[in-house]
C-alpha positions as CSV (number, residue, x, y, z in Angstrom):
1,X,0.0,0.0,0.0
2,X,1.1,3.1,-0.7
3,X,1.8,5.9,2.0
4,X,-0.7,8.5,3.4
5,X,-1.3,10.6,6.0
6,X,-3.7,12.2,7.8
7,X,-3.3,16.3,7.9
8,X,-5.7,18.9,9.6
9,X,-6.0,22.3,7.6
10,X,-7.7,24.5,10.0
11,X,-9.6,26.7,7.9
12,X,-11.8,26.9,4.5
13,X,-9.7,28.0,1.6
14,X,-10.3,28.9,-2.1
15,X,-8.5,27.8,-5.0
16,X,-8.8,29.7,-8.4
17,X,-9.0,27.4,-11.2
18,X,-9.2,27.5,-15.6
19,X,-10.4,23.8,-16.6
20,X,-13.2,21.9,-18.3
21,X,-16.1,20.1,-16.8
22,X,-16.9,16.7,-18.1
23,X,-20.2,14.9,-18.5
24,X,-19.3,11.3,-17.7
25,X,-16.9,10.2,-15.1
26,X,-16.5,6.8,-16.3
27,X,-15.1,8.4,-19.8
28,X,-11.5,8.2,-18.3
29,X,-9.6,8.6,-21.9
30,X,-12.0,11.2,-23.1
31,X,-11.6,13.1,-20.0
32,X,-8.3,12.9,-19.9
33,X,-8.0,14.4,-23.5
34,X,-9.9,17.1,-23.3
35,X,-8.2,18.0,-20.1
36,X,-5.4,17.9,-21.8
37,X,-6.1,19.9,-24.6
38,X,-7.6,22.5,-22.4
39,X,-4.0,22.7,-20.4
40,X,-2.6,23.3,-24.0
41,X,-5.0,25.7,-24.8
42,X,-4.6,27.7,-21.3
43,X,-0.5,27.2,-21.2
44,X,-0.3,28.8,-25.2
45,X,-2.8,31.5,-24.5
46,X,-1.2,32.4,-21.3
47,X,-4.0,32.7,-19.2
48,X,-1.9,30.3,-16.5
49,X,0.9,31.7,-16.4
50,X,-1.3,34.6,-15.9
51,X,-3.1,32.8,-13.0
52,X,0.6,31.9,-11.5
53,X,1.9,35.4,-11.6
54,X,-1.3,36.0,-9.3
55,X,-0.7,33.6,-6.8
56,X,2.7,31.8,-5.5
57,X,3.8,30.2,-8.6
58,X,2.7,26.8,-7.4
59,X,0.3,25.0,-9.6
60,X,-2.2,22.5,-8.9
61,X,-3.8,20.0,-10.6
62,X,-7.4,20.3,-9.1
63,X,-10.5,17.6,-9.0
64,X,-13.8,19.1,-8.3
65,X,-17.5,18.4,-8.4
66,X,-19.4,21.3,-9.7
67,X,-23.2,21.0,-10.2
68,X,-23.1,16.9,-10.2
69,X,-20.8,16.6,-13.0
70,X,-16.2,16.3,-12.8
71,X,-14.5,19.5,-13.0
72,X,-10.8,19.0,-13.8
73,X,-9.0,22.0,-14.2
74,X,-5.3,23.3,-13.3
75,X,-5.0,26.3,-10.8
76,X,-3.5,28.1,-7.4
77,X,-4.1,28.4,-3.4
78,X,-6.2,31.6,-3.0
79,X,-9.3,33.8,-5.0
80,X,-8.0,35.7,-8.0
81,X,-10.2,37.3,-10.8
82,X,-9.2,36.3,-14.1
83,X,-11.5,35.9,-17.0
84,X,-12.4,32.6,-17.6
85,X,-10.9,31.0,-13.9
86,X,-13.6,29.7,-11.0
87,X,-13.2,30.0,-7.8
88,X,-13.6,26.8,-6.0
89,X,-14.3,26.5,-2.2
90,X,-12.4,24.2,0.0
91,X,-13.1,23.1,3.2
92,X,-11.1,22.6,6.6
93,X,-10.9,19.3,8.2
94,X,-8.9,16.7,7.7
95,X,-7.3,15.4,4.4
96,X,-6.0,12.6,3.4
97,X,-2.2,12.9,1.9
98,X,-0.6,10.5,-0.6
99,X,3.2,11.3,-1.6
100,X,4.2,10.1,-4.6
101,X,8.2,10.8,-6.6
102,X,8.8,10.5,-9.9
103,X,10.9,11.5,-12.8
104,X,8.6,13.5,-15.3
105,X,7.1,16.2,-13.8
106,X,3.8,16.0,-16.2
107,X,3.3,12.2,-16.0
108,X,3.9,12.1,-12.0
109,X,0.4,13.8,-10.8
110,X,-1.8,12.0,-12.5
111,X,0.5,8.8,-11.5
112,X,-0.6,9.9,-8.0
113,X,-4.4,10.3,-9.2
114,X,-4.0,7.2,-10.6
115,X,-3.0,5.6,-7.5
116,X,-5.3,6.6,-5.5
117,X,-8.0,6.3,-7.4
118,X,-6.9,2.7,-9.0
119,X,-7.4,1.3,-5.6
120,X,-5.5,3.0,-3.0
121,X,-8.6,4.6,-1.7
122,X,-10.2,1.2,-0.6
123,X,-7.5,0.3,1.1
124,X,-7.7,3.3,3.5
125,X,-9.8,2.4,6.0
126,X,-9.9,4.7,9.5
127,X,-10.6,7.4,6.5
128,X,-13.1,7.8,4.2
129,X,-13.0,10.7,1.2
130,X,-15.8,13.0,1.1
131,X,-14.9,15.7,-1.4
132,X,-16.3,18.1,-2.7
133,X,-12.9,18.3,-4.2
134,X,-9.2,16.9,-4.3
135,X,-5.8,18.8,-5.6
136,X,-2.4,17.5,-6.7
137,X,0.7,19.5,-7.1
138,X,4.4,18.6,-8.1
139,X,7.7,20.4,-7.4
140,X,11.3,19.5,-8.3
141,X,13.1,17.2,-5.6
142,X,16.7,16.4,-5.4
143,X,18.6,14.0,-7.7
144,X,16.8,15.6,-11.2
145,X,13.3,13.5,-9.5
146,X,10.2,15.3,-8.5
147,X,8.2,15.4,-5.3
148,X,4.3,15.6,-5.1
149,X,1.3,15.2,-3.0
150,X,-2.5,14.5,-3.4
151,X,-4.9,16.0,-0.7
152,X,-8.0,15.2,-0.7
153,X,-10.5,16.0,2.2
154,X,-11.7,13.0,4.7
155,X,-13.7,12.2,7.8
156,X,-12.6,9.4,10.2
157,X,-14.1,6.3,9.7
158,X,-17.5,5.1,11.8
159,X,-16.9,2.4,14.1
């Protein structure tokens, strides 16, 4: 099993965020292609880089449920108005956290999506996720590898 922990944030937060939402979340290679293009389309068009110069410079790789349907989208940590972002509300409690290293920076957080959600989750069990949303970022580690981290938010387990 992969490694987790259990941190507390203490208070709500907002992410800003430029994405797509999807209409099926069982349509894993269709959502992962047009999120994809939209990251092209928002990376040549500038509008993240915008979005970074706004906020830290630390981007994330967010996972949201907007109005029943998958928002997948790429962002930062706090509100910023930008024309065509979202402001997403997140919640304080506790949140699961799943490390993950890796050698391509663009491959390695949807590695640690893909862990999770592939069967990692079951196999937490004094946790359960509740959402609404989850975030991913990645940031250069020693030795050429990078470092990143999934949060997503949790309650402790009944019984």
């Amino acid at each position: 099993m992969t490694n987790y922990s259990i941190q507390t944030i203490s208070e709500n937060f907002k992410m800003t965020a430029l994405g797509v939402t999807l209409e099926d979340y069982s349509d894993w290679a269709g959502n992962a292609a047009k999120t994809a293009a939209k990251k092209v389309e928002i990376t040549e068009n500038g509008t993240l880089a915008e979005l970074l110069a706004l906020a830290d410079g630390q981007q994330y790789q967010i996972n949201y449920v907007l109005g029943g349907k998958p928002f997948r989208g790429f962002g930062v940590k706090g509100e910023f108005d930008l024309e065509g972002a979202i402001v997403l509300d997140f919640l304080a409690g506790d949140y699961i956290v799943v490390p993950g290293t890796g050698a391509d920076k663009d491959a390695l957080a949807d590695e640690i999506t893909g862990n999770v959600f592939g069967g990692m989750l079951q196999q937490i069990t004094d946790y359960k996720y509740v959402g609404p949303g989850n975030y991913t970022f990645v940031k250069a580690a020693e030795n050429g590898e990078f470092y990143g981290e999934m949060w997503l938010r949790a309650k402790k387990a009944e019984g």
